[in-house]
C-alpha positions, -999 to +999 in steps of 0.1 A: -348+269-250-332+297-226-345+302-193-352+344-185-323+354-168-325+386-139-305+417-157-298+427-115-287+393-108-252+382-095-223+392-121-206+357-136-215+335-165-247+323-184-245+286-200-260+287-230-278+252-245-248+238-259-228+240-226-216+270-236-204+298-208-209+336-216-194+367-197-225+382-176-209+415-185-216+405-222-253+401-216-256+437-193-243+453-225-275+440-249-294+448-220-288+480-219-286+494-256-315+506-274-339+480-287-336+496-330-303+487-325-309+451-312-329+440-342-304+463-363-274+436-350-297+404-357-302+416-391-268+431-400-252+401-388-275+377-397-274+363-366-305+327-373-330+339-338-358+329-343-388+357-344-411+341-309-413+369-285-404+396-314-419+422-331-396+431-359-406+459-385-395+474-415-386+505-393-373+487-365-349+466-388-336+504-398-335+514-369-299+527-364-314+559-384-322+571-344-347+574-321-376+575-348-368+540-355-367+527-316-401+546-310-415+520-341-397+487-321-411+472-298-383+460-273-373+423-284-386+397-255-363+392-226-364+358-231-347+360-271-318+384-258-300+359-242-301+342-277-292+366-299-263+371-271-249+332-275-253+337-315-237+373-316-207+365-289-199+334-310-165+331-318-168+322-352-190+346-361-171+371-340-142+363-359-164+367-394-173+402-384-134+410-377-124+402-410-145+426-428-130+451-414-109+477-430-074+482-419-086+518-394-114+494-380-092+469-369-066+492-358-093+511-336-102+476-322-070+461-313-062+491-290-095+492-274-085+452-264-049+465-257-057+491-233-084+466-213-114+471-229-128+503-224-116+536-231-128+575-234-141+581-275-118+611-278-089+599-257-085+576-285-096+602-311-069+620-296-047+592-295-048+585-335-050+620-342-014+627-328+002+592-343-016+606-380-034+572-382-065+589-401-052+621-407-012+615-419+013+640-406+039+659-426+073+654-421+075+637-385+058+667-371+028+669-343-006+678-365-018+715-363-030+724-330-010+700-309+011+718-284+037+701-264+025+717-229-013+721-241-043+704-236-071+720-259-057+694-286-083+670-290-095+667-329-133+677-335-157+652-336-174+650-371-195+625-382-179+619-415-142+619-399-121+587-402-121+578-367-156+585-365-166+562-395-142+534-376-158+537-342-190+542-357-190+503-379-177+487-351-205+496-335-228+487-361-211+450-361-219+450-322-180+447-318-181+475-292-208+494-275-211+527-255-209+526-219-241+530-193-235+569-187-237+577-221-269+596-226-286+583-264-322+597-260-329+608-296-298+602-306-285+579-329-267+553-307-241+540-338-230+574-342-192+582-333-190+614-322-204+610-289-178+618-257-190+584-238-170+554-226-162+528-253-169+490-242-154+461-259-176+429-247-151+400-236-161+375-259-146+401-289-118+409-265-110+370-261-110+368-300-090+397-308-066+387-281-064+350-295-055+364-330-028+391-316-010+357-297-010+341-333+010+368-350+031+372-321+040+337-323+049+336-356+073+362-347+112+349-340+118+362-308+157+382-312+173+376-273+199+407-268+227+390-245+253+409-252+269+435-226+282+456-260+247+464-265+241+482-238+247+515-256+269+548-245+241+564-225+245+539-195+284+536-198+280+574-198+257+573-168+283+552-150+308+572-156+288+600-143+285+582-114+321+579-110+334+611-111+312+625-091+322+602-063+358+609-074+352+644-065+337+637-033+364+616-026+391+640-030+374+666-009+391+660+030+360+678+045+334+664+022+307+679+006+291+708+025+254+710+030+237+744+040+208+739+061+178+729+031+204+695+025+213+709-006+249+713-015+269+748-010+264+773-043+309+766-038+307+729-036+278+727-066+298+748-089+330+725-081+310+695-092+296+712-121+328+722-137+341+683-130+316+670-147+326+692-176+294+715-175+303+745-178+278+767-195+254+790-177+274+782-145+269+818-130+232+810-133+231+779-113+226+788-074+208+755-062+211+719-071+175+729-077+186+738-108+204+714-121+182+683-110+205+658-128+233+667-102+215+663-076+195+631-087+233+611-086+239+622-054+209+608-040+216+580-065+250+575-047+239+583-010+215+553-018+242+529-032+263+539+000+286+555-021+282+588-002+275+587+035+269+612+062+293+601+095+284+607+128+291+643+144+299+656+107+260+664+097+267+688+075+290+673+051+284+643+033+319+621+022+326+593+000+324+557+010+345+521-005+331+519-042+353+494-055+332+466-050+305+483-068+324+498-094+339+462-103+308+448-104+298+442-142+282+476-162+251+456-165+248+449-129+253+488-120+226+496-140+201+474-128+204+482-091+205+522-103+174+512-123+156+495-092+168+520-064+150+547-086+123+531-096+109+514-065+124+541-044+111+573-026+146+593-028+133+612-061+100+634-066+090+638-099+059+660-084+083+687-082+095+691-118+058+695-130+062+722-156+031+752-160+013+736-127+012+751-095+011+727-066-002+742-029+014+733-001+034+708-025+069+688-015+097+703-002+129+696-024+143+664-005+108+650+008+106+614+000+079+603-030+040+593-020+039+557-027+017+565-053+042+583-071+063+550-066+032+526-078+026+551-108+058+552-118+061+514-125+029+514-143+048+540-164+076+520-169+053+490-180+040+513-207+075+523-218+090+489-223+055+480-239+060+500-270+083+485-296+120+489-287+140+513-312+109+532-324+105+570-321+077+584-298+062+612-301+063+627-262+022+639-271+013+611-290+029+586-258+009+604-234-023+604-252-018+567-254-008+565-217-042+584-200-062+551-226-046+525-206-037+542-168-061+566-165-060+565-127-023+573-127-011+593-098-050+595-088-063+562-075-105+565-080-109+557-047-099+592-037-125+613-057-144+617-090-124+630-119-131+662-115-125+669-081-090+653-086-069+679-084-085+697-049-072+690-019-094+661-002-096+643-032-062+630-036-038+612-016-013+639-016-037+666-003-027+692-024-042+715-046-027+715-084-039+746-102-027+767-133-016+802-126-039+820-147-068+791-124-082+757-116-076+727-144-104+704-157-102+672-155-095+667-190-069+698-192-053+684-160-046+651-171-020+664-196-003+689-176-003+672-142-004+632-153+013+644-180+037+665-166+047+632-144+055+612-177+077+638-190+096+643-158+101+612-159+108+604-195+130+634-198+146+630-160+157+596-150+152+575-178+174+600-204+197+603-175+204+564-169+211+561-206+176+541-209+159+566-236+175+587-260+157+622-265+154+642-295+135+682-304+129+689-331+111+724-326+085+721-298+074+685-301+101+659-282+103+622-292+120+597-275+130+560-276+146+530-260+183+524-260+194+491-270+204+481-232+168+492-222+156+459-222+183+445-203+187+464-175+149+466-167+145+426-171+152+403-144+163+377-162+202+365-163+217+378-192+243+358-206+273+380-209+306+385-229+338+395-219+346+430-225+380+435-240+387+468-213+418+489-225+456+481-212+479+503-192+509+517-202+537+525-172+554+549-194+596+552-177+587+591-172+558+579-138+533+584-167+501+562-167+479+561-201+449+537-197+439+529-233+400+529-241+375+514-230+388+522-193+368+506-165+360+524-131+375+499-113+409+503-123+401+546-122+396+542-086+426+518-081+451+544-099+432+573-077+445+561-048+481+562-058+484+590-086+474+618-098+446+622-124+455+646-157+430+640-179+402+617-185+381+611-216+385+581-243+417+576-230+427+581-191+462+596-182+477+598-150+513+608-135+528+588-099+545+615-079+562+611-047+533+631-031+505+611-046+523+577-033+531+593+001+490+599+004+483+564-003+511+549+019+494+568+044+460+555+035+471+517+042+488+505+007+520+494+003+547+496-028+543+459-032+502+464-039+506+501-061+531+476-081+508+444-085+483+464-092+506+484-121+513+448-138+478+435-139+465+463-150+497+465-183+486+429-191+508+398-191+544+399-202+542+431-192+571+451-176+576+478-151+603+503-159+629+491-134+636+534-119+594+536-114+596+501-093+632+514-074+609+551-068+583+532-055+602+514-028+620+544-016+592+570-015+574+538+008+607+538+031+609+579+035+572+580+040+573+550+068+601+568+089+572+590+110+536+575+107+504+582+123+473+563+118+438+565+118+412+536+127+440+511+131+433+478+150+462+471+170+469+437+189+488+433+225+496+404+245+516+399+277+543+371+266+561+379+235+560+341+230+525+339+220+531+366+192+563+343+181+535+316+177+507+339+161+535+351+133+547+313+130+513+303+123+502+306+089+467+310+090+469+341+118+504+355+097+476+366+069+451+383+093+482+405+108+500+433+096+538+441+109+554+436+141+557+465+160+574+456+194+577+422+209+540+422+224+523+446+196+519+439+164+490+455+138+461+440+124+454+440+092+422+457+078+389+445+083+406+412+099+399+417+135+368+390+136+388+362+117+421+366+140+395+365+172+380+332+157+415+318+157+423+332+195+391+311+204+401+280+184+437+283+209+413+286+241+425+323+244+390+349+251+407+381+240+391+417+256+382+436+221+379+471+228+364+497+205+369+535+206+336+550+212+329+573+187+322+600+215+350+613+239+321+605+268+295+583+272+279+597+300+284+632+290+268+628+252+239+602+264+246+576+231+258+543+244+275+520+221+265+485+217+284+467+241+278+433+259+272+433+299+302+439+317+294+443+355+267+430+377+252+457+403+245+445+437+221+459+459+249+479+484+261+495+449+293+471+444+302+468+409+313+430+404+335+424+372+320+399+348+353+394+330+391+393+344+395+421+315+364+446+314+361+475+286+388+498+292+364+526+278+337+514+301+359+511+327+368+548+322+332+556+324+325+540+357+356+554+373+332+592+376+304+577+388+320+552+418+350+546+439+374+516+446+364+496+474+398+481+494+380+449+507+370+435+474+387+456+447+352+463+427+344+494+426+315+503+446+289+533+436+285+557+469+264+591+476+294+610+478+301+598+445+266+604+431+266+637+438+303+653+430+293+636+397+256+656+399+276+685+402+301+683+374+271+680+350+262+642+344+228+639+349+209+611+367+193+599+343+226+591+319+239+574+351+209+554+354+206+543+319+243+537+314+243+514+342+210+495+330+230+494+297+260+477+307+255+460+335+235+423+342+199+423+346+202+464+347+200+483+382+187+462+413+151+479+427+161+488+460+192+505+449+177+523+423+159+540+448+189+552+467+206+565+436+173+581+430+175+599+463+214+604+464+207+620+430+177+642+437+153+623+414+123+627+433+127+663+436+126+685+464+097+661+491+116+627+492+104+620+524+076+597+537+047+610+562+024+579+577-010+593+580-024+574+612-058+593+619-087+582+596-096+593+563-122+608+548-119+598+505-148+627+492-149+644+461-139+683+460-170+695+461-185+678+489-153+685+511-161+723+504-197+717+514-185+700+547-164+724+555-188+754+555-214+730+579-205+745+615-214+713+631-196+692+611-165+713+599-150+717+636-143+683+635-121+677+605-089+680+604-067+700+584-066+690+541-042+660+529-018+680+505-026+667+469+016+669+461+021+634+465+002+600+464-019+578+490-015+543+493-033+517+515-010+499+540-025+466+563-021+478+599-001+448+604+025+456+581+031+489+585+056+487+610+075+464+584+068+489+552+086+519+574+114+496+584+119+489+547+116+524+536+143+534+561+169+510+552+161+522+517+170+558+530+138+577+528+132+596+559+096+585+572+079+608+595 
C-alpha cells in the first residue's frame, strides 16, 4: 500500500495513495518519538491502520505511563508509520481532535501556530503565566515573583499545573510533539514539564491557520481615515519638533557643540527650559541625560531641519522648515516614523538598563544594522497585538523571545549561550551584569529585553505612537489611535482640519486661536515676536521684529498677505497696523546690507529696459538698482538664465566660493573648464567672460603675456608663488581642475621642476659603460675576489631608477629631456 520511505532522505513531501501530499517534516516527527507513544496516538485517536507489521499489546497500547510501557512495544513497522502519518495529519480528523479541546488547550495551540510552530515549553509557560491565562491575576497587577528588570520569573513546572495539563493533551492528541534535543529516556514523553522545544507538525498548523482566517473574516474590518484620529501624542511630538527648531533658529551663532558632538551644558539647559522642562534642570549636564532631547535633534539634523555649514563645525543652525512643517500632520509623522525606524542615527544599545556592555557604542555611533533589522521585527510585533489594548511591558516581552528569539543575535553568530561574549555576536562586545556573566535565559530579558523597552519607552512614547502607563513597578503600554496610520503605507484618505483663525488685534497684537498649525508659527516668527504659546498662540509686531525680517528678504506687502490669509476671508487689517508696516519697510530700506544676494549686471541699460518689460523675466527679478543692476529674486537665478538662453544671450554666472582662497585652503568648487593649458604654459580662455574668482586664482600663479593677452604660467612665477606658501601640489591640481583635458605631460614636468617636485636630484646622469644587474649579495662576493674586484667600477647609487634606452635613440631621449629642462649629464 505505502512504499518504505528513507527517514535520512531529502526533506519535501510524501504522496500518500489517494494523491495526497504530506510535509516530510511531519513524517521526521513520528519517526522520531517513542514507539508506546505511537500505538498510544493510533488508539487514542482511533486512527483505522491496520495491525500487518505491528505488535500491539495491552502495555504498549498504555504506553504513555513511560518507559515501562515502550520497553513492552515493539517499535511499529517502518512500513505502517507512513500510514498512521496520512490517517493522523488528516485534516478532518485534525480538525475532530481540535474541537475537543478545552478553551486553555486551544489557546496554548493557537500561539504555538502564531509564533511559527515551535517554541521553548517555559517561554510559553512564562508567557501565560504573566498574561494570568491559567493562573488569573489580581487587579491588573504582574503575578508574584515577576519583576519588571528580573529574569528568575519563570513559573515552576508541576505536573498537575494548568499549562502543564494543556501542553501535556495536546500531546497526547499528537497535536504537537517535543523537539529532537529533548532527552525522554525513562521519562514519560506526554508529560509537560519538560524544558524542550515544542513542535507543532504543519498539517495541524495548516488547520489551525485555516480556522483563525475564518473568524478573522467574519470580522468587519473598521478603516481609520481620519487625520482627527491621530491622537495628541503625535500633534504633541510635532510640536516638539517645532520649537525646538524655533530655538535653534533664533540663536545667530547656532547651537554649540563641545568636542563629544553633544550640545553645551549652556545651550542644553536653554532648550530644556523652552521646551517647558524644568524640573531637575541643575541635574542635567549631558544630552546624555535627557535622551529625548537629543533624539529630536538627530530627528531634525536627519529631516534637514538642522544643518552643520561649512567652516562653522562646531555649531549646528536651523535650516527652511516651512515646506516640511506645511506638509500635512500625518505626513510628518510618517517620514519621522521611517527616518527612525530604518535609520542608524539612534542606538537603543546604549539605554540598556542593569547591563554592562564592554567596549560598547560611543554616544553618537551609528546603529549595527542588526539593531536596524531587529527593530522592525519589533515593530511587526507591536502593530501585531490588538490596537487599544493594554500590555503588560513583562508579559509583551515574554511573548516577543516566542516569536523572535534570534533578535539582536542572528544564530549564525553563536550558540545561545555564548551570545553575549565577544566573538559570538555581530557587535563584538561583551554584555555582562555587574555583580557577573548572564545566562542565556537571564540575558534574554535584560539585554533583548532591555532593547524592547528602550524602544517601547524611547521612540515609540516619544512619537506619540504608544501611550505608557506605571502603576508601581510593572509598565503597560498601548497603541495610540494614529498608530496604525502612520506606520502603514497605504494612502489615507484625509479630512480637512478646521486649524484656528488669527486675530490682528489694532494694538500690533496677534492671537492665533486653537488648533494652531506650525506652518503659520513659523510664518509669524519671521516677522514678530513670540509671547506665549500653548492652546492658543500670541504674538506682538514691533518695529524691531519687522526690521529683522525686512532684512531677511520679506517685504510689508508679504508680512500683510500673509496677516489676511491667515484672519480668514472678510477679514480686515486695522488700517494704523497696515500704515506701521509700510513705514517701518521704508526707515528700514534707507541703509541695507545683504547677505547671499544674487545680483544681475549687463552692459546696455536697454537690455534691462527689455528684461523688466518682459513679463515672464519681471517675476524672476527683484528691484532695479541702477540702470545696468538690478536684483534677483531668491532661488530664481536658474529660471532667469533659461530665459537669457531662449534670447541667445550665454550669461557668465559667478559664485562666491565659499573660501577666501582656493589655492590657499585646497577645496575646489565645482566649476566647469575654463582655460586650456598649452604646452609653453599659455593659458587660452575658453569663454570671452571666464570666472572672475578663477580668474583671481590664476592671476598668483602666472603672468600676462603682451603678444596674445592670455596669461601665461612662467618659472619666475612658480616660484615667488612657492615662496608665499601655495604649494605645488594645489597648483597642480587646481589647474587639472579647471582647465581642459587637465595639465599637458611635458609641461607638467617643467612645473614639476620649476616647483621642486622631484626634490633635491632633478637631474639626469646617462650611464654609457656596461652594467652588471646582480643581486646584493653576489656584488659583495665579487667585490672581495682580488682578481675580479679591480675591475669593477664604482656602485650605481640606488637613489634613483634605471631604465633601458635603444642605443639609437638615446641621442633623441637626451634631446627631449633637455628641451623639457632637466639637466642631463
Amino acid at each position: 500500500m505505502y512504499s518504505r520511505v528513507d527517514p535520512g532522505g531529502q526533506p519535501g513531501f510524501v504522496a500518500g495513495m489517494k494523491g495526497s501530499i504530506m510535509e516530510q517534516s511531519d513524517l521526521d516527527l513520528l519517526l522520531a518519538v517513542p514507539p508506546y507513544h505511537l500505538q498510544s496516538l493510533v488508539k487514542l485517536r482511533r486512527l483505522p491502520v491496520t495491525s500487518r507489521g505491528q505488535n500491539t499489546s495491552a502495555s504498549g497500547a498504555s504506553g504513555a505511563s513511560g518507559a515501562s510501557g515502550a520497553s513492552a512495544t515493539t517499535s511499529p513497522a517502518t512500513t505502517t508509520i507512513p500510514e498512521i502519518a496520512q490517517h493522523l495529519f488528516e485534516a478532518s480528523t485534525i480538525s475532530e481532535a481540535i474541537r475537543s479541546l478545552n478553551e486553555s488547550e486551544r489557546l496554548v495551540l493557537r500561539e504555538l501556530v502564531a509564533c511559527g510552530g515551535r517554541a521553548n515549553s517555559r517561554d510559553l509557560a512564562l508567557y501565560f503565566s504573566s498574561i494570568g491565562v491559567f493562573t488569573p491575576l489580581k487587579g491588573g497587577e504582574p503575578p508574584a515573583g515577576i519583576a519588571e528588570h528580573s529574569a528568575s520569573f519563570y513559573p515552576t513546572p508541576h505536573p498537575h499545573g494548568p499549562f502543564e495539563q494543556s501542553l501535556r493533551r495536546l500531546l497526547l492528541l499528537g497535536l504537537v510533539f517535543w523537539g529532537k534535543q529533548t532527552n525522554f529516556a525513562g521519562r514519560d514523553y506526554t508529560s509537560g514539564i519538560y524544558d524542550g522545544v515544542v513542535i507543532v507538525p504543519q498539517a495541524v498548523k495548516d488547520v489551525v491557520n485555516d480556522i483563525v482566517d475564518k473568524e478573522r473574516s467574519t470580522k468587519a474590518e473598521q478603516p481609520v481615515t481620519r487625520q482627527e484620529g491621530l491622537g495628541e501624542g503625535i500633534h504633541a511630538f510635532q510640536r516638539m519638533l517645532y520649537l525646538y527648531w524655533s530655538h535653534a533658529a533664533s540663536l545667530r551663532e547656532g547651537l554649540q557643540l563641545v568636542n563629544s558632538g553633544l550640545l553645551s551644558r549652556t545651550v542644553l539647559r536653554q532648550v530644556i527650559e523652552q521646551q517647558g522642562h524644568k524640573e531637575n534642570i541643575e541635574q542635567i549636564r549631558t544630552e546624555q541625560d535627557v535622551p529625548r532631547l537629543l533624539f529630536i535633534r538627530l530627528l531634525l539634523m536627519k529631516l534637514d531641519l538642522l544643518q552643520e555649514r561649512q567652516g562653522s563645525q562646531g555649531s549646528i543652525h536651523a535650516a527652511d522648515a516651512e515646506e516640511f512643517f506645511s506638509l500635512p500632520v500625518l505626513e510628518r509623522a510618517r517620514r519621522c516614523y521611517h527616518l527612525w525606524l530604518e535609520g542608524s542615527f539612534w542606538n537603543e544599545l546604549l539605554y540598556l538598563p542593569e547591563v554592562m556592555v564592554r567596549p560598547g557604542p560611543n554616544m553618537l555611533d551609528p546603529a549595527h544594522e542588526e539593531v536596524i533589522s531587529s527593530r522592525q521585527v519589533l515593530m511587526e510585533r507591536v502593530l501585531d497585538e490588538q490596537a487599544g489594548t493594554w500590555l503588560g511591558m513583562s508579559s509583551f516581552i515574554a511573548r516577543t523571545k516566542l516569536y523572535a528569539p534570534y533578535l539582536l543575535f542572528p544564530r549564525q553568530y553563536g550558540t545561545r549561550a555564548d551570545r553575549y561574549s565577544v566573538g559570538s555576536n555581530p557587535y563584538n562586545w561583551d554584555f555582562r551584569l555587574r555583580r557577573g556573566w548572564l545566562t542565556h535565559r537571564e540575558g534574554w530579558h535584560l539585554v533583548e529585553g532591555g532593547f524592547i523597552r528602550a524602544v517601547v519607552l524611547g521612540p515609540l512614547q516619544w512619537m506619540g505612537l504608544v501611550e505608557v502607563k506605571n502603576e508601581g513597578s510593572a509598565v503597560a503600554f498601548c497603541s495610540t489611535p494614529g498608530t496604525l496610520l502612520v506606520t502603514s503605507e497605504a494612502q489615507a484618505v484625509e479630512t480637512g482640519v478646521a486649524w484656528g483663525r488669527l486675530i490682528v488685534q489694532p494694538n500690533f497684537e496677534l492671537v492665533a486661536l486653537a488648533p494652531v498649525p506650525e506652518a503659520l508659527l513659523i510664518k509669524l516668527d519671521r516677522f514678530a515676536e513670540r509671547i506665549r504659546l500653548e492652546h492658543i498662540a500670541q504674538y506682538r509686531l514691533t518695529k524691531a521684529s519687522v526690521t529683522r525680517a525686512i532684512q531677511m528678504g520679506l517685504h510689508a506687502e508679504t508680512i500683510q498677505r500673509v496677516l489676511e490669509e491667515s484672519a480668514g476671508p472678510g477679514a480686515v487689517i486695522p488700517q494704523n497696523v497696515s500704515y506701521s508696516l509700510v513705514e517701518w519697510e521704508r526707515q528700514a530700506r534707507r541703509i541695507e546690507v545683504w547677505q547671499g544676494a544674487t545680483l544681475l549686471e549687463v552692459d546696455d541699460s536697454a537690455l534691462l529696459d527689455e528684461l523688466f518689460a518682459d513679463e515672464e523675466a519681471r517675476e524672476l527679478l527683484g528691484r532695479r538698482l541702477s540702470p545696468v543692476l538690478a536684483e534677483v529674486a531668491a532661488n530664481r537665478a536658474e529660471a532667469l538664465q533659461d530665459v537669457f538662453w531662449r534670447k541667445d544671450y550665454l550669461p557668465a554666472l559667478t559664485t562666491a566660493p565659499d573660501q577666501d582662497s582656493l589655492l590657499d585652503s585646497g577645496r575646489f568648487v565645482a566649476r566647469e573648464p575654463q582655460w586650456r593649458l598649452h604646452d609653453d604654459g599659455l593659458l587660452q580662455p575658453l569663454y570671452a567672460v571666464t570666472d572672475l574668482y578663477l580668474v583671481a586664482e590664476v592671476e598668483r600663479i602666472s603672468t600676462l603675456d603682451e603678444l596674445t593677452g592670455w596669461r601665461k604660467i612662467t618659472p619666475s612665477e612658480i616660484e615667488r608663488a612657492c615662496s608665499r606658501g601655495i604649494t605645488l601640489d594645489a597648483i597642480i591640481r587646481f589647474l587639472q581642475h579647471y582647465c581642459e583635458d587637465g595639465v599637458p605631460a611635458p609641461f607638467l614636468i617643467r612645473l614639476k621642476l620649476w616647483g621642486g617636485g622631484y626634490g633635491e636630484r632633478p637631474a639626469i646622469q646617462v650611464e654609457q659603460a656596461p652594467l652588471l644587474y646582480l643581486s646584493a649579495k653576489i656584488l659583495q662576493d665579487l667585490q672581495s675576489d682580488e682578481e675580479v674586484g679591480e675591475l669593477l667600477g664604482a656602485e650605481v647609487v640606488q637613489e634613483g631608477r634605471l631604465v633601458r634606452v635603444p642605443a639609437e635613440h638615446l641621442e633623441r631621449v637626451v634631446e627631449l629631456l633637455r628641451k623639457r629642462g632637466f639637466v642631463v649629464e
